[in-house]
N, CA, C and O atoms as a GROMACS GRO file, in nm:
protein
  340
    1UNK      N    1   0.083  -0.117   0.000
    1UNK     CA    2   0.000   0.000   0.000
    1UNK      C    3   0.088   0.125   0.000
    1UNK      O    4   0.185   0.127   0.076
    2UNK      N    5   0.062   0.230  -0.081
    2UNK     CA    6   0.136   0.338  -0.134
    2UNK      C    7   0.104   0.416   0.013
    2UNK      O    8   0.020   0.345   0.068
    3UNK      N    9   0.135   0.538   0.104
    3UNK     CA   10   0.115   0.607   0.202
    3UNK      C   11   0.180   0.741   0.125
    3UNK      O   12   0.191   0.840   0.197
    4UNK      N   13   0.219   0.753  -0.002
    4UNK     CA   14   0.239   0.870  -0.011
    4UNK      C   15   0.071   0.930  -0.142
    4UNK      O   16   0.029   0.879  -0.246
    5UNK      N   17   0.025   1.050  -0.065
    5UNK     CA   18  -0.085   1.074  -0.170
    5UNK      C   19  -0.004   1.157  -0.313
    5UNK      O   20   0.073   1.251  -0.332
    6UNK      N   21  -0.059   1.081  -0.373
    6UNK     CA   22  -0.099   1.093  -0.545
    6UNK      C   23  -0.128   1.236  -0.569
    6UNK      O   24  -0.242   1.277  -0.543
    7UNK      N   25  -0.036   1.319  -0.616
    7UNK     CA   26  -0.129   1.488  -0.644
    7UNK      C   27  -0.162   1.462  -0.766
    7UNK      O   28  -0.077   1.393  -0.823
    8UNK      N   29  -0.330   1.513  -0.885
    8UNK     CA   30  -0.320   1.508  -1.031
    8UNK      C   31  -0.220   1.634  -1.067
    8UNK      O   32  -0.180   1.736  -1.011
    9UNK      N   33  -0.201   1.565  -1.197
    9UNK     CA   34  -0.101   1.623  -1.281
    9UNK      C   35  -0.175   1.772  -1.340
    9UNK      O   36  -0.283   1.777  -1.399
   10UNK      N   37  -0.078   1.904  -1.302
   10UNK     CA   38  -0.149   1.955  -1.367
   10UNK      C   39  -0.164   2.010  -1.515
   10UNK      O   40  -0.104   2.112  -1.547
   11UNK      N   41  -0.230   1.956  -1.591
   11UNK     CA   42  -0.260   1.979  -1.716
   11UNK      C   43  -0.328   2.094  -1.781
   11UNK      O   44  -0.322   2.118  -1.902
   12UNK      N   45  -0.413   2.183  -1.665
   12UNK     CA   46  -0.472   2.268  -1.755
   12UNK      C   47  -0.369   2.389  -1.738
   12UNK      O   48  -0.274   2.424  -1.668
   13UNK      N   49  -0.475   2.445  -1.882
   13UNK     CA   50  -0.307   2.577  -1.937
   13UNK      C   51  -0.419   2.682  -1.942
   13UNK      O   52  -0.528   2.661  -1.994
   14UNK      N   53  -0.375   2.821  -1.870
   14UNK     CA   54  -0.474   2.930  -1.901
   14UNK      C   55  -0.509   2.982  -2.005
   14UNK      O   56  -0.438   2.981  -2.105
   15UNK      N   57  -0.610   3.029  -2.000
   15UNK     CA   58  -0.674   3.013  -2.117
   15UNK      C   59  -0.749   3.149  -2.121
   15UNK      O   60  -0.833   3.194  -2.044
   16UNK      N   61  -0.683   3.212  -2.254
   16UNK     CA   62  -0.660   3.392  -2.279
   16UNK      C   63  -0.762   3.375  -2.376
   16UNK      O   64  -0.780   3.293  -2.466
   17UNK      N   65  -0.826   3.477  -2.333
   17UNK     CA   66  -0.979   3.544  -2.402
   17UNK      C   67  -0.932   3.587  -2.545
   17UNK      O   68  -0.866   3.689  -2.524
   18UNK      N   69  -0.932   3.563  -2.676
   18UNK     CA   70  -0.866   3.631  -2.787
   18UNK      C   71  -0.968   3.698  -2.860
   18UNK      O   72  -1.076   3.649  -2.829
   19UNK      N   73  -0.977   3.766  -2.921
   19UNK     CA   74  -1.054   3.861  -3.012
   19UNK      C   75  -1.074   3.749  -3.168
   19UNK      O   76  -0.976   3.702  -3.226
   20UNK      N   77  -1.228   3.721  -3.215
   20UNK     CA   78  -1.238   3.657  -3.298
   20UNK      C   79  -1.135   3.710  -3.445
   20UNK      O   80  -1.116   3.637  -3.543
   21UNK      N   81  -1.094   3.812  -3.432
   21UNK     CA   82  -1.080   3.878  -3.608
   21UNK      C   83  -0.916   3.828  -3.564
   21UNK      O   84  -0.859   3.758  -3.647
   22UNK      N   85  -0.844   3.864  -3.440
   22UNK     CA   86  -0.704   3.820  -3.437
   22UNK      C   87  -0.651   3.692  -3.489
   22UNK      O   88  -0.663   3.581  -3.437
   23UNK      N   89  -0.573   3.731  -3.631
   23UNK     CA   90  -0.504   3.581  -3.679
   23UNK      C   91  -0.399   3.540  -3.615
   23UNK      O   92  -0.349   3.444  -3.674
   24UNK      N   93  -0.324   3.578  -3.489
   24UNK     CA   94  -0.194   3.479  -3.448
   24UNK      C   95  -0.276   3.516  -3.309
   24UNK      O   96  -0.335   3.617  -3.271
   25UNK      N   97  -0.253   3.399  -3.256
   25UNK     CA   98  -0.275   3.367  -3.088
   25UNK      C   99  -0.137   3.439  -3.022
   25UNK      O  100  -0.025   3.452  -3.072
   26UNK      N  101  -0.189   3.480  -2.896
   26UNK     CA  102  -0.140   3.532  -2.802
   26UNK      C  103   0.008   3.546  -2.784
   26UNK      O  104   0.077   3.647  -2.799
   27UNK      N  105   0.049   3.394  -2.740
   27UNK     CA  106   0.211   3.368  -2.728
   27UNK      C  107   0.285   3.409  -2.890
   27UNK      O  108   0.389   3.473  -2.912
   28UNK      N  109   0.208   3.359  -2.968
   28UNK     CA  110   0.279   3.406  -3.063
   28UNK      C  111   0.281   3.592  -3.108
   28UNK      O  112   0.384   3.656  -3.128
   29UNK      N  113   0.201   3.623  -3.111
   29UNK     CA  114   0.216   3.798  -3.138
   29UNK      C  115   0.340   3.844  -3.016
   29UNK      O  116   0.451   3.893  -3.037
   30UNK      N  117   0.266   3.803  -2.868
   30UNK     CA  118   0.414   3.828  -2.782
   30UNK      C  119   0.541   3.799  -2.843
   30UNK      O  120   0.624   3.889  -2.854
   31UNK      N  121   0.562   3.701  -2.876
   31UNK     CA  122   0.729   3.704  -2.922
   31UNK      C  123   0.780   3.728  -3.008
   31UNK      O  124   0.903   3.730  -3.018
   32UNK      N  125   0.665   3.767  -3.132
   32UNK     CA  126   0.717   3.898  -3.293
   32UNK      C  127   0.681   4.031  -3.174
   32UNK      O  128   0.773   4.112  -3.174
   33UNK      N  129   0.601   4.056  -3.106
   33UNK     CA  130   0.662   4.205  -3.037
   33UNK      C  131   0.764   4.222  -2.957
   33UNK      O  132   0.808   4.336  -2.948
   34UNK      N  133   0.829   4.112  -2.879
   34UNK     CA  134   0.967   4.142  -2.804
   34UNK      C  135   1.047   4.172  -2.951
   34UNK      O  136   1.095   4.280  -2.985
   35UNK      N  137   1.048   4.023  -3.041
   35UNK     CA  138   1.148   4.042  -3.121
   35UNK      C  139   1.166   4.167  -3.181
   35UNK      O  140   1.273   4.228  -3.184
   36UNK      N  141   1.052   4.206  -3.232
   36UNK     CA  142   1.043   4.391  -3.288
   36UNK      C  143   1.090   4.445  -3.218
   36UNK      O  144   1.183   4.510  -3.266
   37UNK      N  145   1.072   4.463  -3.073
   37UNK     CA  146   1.129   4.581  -3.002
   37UNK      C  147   1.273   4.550  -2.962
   37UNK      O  148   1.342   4.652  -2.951
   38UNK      N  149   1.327   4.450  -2.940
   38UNK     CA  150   1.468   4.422  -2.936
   38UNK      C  151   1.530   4.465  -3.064
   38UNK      O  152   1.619   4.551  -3.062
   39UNK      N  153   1.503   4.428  -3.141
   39UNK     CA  154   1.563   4.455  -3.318
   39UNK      C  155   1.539   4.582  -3.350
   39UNK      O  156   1.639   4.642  -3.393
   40UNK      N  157   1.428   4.652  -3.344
   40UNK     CA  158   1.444   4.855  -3.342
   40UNK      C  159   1.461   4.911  -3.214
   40UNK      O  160   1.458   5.034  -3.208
   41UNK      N  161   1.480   4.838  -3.100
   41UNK     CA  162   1.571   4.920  -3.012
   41UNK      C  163   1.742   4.885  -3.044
   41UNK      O  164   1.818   4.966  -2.990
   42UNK      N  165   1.805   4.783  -3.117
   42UNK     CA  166   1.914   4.809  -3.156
   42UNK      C  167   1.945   4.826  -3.303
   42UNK      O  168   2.045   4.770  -3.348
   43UNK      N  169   1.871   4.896  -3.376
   43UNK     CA  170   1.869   4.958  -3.498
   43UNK      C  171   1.867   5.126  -3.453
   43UNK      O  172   1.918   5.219  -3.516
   44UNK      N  173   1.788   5.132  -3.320
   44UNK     CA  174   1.791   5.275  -3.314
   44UNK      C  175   1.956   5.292  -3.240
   44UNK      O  176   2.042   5.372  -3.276
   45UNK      N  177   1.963   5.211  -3.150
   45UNK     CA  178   2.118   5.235  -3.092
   45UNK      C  179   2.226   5.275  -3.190
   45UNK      O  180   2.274   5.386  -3.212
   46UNK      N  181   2.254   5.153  -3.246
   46UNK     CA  182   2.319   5.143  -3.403
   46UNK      C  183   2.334   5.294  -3.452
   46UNK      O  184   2.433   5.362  -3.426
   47UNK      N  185   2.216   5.342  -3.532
   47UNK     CA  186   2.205   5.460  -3.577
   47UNK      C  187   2.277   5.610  -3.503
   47UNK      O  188   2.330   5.711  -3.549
   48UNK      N  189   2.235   5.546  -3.329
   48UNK     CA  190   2.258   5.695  -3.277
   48UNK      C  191   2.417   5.696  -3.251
   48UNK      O  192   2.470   5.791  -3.194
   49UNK      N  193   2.497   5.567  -3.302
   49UNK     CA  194   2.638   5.581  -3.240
   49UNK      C  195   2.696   5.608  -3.369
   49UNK      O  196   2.778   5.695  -3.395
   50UNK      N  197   2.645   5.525  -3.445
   50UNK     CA  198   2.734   5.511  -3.619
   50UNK      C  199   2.720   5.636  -3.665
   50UNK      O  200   2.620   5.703  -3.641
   51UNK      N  201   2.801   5.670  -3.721
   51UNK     CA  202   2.770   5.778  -3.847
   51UNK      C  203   2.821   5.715  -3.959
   51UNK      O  204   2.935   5.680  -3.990
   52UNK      N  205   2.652   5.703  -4.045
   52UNK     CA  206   2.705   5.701  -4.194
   52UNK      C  207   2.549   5.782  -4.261
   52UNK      O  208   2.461   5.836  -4.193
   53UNK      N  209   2.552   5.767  -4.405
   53UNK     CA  210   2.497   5.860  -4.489
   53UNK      C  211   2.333   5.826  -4.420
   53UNK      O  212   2.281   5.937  -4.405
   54UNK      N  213   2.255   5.739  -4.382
   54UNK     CA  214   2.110   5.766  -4.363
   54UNK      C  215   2.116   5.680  -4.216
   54UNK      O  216   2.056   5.573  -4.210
   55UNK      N  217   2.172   5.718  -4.129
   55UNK     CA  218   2.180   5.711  -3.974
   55UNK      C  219   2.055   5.778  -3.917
   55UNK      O  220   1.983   5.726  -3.831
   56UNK      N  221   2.036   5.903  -3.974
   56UNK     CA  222   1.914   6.021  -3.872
   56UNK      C  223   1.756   5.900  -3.918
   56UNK      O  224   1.688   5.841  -3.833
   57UNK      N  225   1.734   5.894  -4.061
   57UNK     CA  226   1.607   5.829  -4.084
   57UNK      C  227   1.627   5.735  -4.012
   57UNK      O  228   1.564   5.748  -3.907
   58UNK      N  229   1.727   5.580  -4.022
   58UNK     CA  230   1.665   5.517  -4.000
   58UNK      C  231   1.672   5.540  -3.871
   58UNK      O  232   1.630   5.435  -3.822
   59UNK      N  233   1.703   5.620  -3.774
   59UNK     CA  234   1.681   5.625  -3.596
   59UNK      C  235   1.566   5.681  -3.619
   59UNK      O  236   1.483   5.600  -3.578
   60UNK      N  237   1.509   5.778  -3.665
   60UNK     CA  238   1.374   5.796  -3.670
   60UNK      C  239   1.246   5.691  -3.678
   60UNK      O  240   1.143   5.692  -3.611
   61UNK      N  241   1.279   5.620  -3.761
   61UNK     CA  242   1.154   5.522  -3.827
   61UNK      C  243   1.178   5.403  -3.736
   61UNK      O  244   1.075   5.336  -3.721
   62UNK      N  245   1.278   5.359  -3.673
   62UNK     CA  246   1.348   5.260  -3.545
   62UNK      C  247   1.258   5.265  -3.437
   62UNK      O  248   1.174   5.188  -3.391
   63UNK      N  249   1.306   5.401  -3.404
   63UNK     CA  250   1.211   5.482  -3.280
   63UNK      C  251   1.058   5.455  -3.301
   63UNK      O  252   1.001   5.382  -3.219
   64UNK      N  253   1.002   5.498  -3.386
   64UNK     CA  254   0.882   5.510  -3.410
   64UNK      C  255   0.813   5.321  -3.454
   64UNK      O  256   0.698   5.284  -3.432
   65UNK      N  257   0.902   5.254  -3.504
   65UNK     CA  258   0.868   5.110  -3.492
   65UNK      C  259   0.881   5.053  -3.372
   65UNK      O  260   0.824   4.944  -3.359
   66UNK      N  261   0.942   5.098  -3.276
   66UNK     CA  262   0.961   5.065  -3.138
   66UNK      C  263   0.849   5.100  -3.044
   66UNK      O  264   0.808   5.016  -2.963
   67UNK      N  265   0.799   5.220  -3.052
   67UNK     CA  266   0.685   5.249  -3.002
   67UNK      C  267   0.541   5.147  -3.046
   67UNK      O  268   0.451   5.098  -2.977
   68UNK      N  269   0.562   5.144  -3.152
   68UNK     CA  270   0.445   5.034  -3.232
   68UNK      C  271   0.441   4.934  -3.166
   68UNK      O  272   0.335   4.885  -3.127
   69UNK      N  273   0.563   4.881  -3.141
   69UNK     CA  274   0.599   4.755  -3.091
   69UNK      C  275   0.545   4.707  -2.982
   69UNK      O  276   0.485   4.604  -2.953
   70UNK      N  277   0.593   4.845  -2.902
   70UNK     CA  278   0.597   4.874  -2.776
   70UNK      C  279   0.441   4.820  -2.725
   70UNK      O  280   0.406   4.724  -2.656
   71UNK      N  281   0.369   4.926  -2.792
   71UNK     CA  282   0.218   4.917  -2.839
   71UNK      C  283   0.123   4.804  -2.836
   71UNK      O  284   0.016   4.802  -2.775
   72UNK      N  285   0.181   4.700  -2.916
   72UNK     CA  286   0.163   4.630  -2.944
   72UNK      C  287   0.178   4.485  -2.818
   72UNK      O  288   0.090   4.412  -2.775
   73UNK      N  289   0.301   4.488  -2.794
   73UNK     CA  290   0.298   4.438  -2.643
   73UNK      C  291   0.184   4.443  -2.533
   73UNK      O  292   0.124   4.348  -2.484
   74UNK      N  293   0.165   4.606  -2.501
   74UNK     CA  294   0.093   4.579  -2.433
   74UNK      C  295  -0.102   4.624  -2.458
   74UNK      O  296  -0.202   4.658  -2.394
   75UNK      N  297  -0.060   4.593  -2.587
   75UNK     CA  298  -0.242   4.568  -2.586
   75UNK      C  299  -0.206   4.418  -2.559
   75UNK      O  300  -0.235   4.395  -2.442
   76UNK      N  301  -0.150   4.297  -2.628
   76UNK     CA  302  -0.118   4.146  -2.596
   76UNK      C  303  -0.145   4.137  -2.463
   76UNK      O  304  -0.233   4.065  -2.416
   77UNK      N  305  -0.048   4.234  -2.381
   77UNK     CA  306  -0.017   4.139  -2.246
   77UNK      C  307  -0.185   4.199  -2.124
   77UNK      O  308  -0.242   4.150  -2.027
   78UNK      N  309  -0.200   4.306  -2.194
   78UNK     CA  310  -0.332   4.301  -2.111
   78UNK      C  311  -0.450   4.211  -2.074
   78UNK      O  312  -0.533   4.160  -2.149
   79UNK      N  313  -0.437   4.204  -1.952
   79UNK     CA  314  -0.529   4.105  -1.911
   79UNK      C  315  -0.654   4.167  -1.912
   79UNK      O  316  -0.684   4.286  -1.895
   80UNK      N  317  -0.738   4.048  -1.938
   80UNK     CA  318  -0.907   4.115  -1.996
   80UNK      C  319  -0.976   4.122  -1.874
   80UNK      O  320  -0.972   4.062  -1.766
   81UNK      N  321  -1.054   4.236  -1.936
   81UNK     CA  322  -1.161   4.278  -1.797
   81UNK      C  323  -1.257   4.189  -1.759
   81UNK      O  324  -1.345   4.141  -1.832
   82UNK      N  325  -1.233   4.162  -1.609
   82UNK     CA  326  -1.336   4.050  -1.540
   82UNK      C  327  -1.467   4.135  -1.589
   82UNK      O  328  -1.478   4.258  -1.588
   83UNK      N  329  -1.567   4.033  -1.634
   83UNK     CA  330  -1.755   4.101  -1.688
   83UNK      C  331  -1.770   4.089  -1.505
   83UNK      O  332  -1.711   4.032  -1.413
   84UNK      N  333  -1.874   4.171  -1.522
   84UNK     CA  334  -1.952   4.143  -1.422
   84UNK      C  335  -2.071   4.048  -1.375
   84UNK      O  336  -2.144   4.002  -1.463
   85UNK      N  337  -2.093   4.018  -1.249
   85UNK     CA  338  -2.208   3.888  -1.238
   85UNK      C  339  -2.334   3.957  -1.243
   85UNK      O  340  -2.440   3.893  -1.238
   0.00000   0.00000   0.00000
């Protein structure tokens, strides 16, 4: 006879409210928005140290894809509003 208790396994995975029209699920949009914002936050770095002939644009358009990004993150990571009973 076993005396140690048995815990179940836990299997269930939370489970994020998605918007019908959204084509990539959750985890996935999260990790094209880190990747975006890692990759135009060091495109904007890049730009602001280097000097060569189109350094100013692309730190401009970097910046401004970073914010998107940014953006973009956290509409994803927001957690949805409890409805009411």
């Amino acid at each position: 006879m076993n005396t140690l208790l048995e815990q179940p396994a836990k299997t269930e995975k939370k489970i994020f409210r998605q918007c019908k029209d959204c084509p990539l699920n959750p985890s996935k949009t999260k990790t094209v928005a880190k990747i975006g914002m890692v990759a135009t936050l060091g495109a904007s770095a890049a730009s602001g140290i280097l000097k060569f002939k189109g350094a100013k644009p692309l730190h401009l358009w970097a910046s401004i894809a970073f914010i998107g990004f940014t953006a973009l993150h956290y509409a994803v990571s927001k957690k949805p509003r409890r409805t009411t009973r």
